[in-house]
N, C-alpha and C positions, 0 to 999 in steps of 0.2 A: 580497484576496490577489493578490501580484500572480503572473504568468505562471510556469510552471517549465517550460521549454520542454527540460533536457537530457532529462528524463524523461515528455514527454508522452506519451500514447498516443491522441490525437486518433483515427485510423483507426479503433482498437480500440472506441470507445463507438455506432457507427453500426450498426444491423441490417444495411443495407448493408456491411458486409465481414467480419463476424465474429458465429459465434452464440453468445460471450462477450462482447454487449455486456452483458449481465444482470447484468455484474458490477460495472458503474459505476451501475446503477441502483439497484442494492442499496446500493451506496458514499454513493449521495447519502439514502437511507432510515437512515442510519447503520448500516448491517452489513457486517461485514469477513466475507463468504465467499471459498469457492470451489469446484474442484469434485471430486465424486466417482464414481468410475467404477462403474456401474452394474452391473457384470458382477462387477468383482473386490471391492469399495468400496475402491479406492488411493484418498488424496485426494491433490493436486499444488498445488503454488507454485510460477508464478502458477499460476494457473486453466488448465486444457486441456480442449481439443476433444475429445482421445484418450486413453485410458490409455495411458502409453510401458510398462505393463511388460501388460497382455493386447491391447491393440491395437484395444481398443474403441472407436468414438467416441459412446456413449451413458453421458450421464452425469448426475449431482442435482447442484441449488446445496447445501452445506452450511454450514453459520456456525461461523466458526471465533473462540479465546477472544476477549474483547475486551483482556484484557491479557497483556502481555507484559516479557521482560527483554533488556535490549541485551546485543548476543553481541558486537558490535565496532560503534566509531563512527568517522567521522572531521569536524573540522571546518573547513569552509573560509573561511578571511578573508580571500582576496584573489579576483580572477579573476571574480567577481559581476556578471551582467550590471547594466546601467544600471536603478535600482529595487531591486534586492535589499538588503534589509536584511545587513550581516553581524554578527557569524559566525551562518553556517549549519550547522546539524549533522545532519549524515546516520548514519542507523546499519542496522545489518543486527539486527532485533529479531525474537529466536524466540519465534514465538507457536504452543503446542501442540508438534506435531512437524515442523513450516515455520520456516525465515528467511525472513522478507521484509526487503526495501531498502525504507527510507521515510526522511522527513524528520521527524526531531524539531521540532515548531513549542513557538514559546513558553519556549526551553530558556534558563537562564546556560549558556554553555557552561564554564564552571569549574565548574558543577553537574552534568556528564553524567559516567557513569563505567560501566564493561563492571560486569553484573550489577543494574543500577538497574532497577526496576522501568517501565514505562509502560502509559498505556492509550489504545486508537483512540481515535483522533479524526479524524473526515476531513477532507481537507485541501480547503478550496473555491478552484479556482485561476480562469484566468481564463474568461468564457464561451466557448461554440463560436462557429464561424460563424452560426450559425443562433439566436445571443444566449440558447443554452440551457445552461443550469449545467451546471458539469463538474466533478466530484472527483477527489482521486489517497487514495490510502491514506496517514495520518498517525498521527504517534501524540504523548504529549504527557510529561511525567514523572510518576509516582506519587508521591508517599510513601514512602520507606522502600528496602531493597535486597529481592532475590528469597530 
């Protein structure tokens, strides 16, 4: 796969700057978490250090569904860096009671449509510095509408 640099979060997967690295670990074990607040059990998208509504910073990894339906897409065919296959289709897909922003891999984009069903798949982009796998959250199309 090649690089997707608008949407990297390099920083984010290092123990060294954040104690959500757990989440790209999980990501490459194949599970779409995140997390939940230990005080209140809010769960958030992305994943947070704090609860923003009791102001805790203690909280569990949870697994959230693995499938999901596109709430809005959009596709882009031009503006692709050097390498990117196009069209590319981005959607915002509610899994549970979360939107997450991911990239539809593997899509016809004259197959994607608001309400189609998808399921995770993670998305393997390019290695770290340190020549170690990296994922982002991906999802792919199902079968069928919601």
């Amino acid at each position: 796969m090649t690089y997707v640099r608008a949407i990297d979060p390099l920083p984010l997967e290092s123990p060294d700057h954040t104690k959500l690295h757990e989440f790209y670990a999980k990501l490459a074990d194949g599970r779409l978490t995140t997390t939940a607040c230990a005080g209140c059990r809010r769960t958030a998208w992305p994943p947070r250090g704090f609860c923003p509504d009791c102001g805790s910073d203690r909280f569990e990894w949870v697994d959230l569904p693995r499938e999901g339906t596109i709430h809005a897409f959009t596709i882009q065919e031009a503006g692709l860096p050097a390498g990117f296959a196009a069209p590319r289709v981005f959607a915002i897909v509610s899994v549970g009671s979360h939107r997450i922003f991911s990239i539809v891999s593997g899509a016809d984009a004259g197959q994607v449509a608001v309400g189609q069903r998808v399921t995770f798949q993670p998305l393997r982009v390019a290695d770290g510095p340190k020549e170690s796998p990296r994922w982002l959250v991906g999802f792919t199309l199902s079968e069928g509408k919601a």
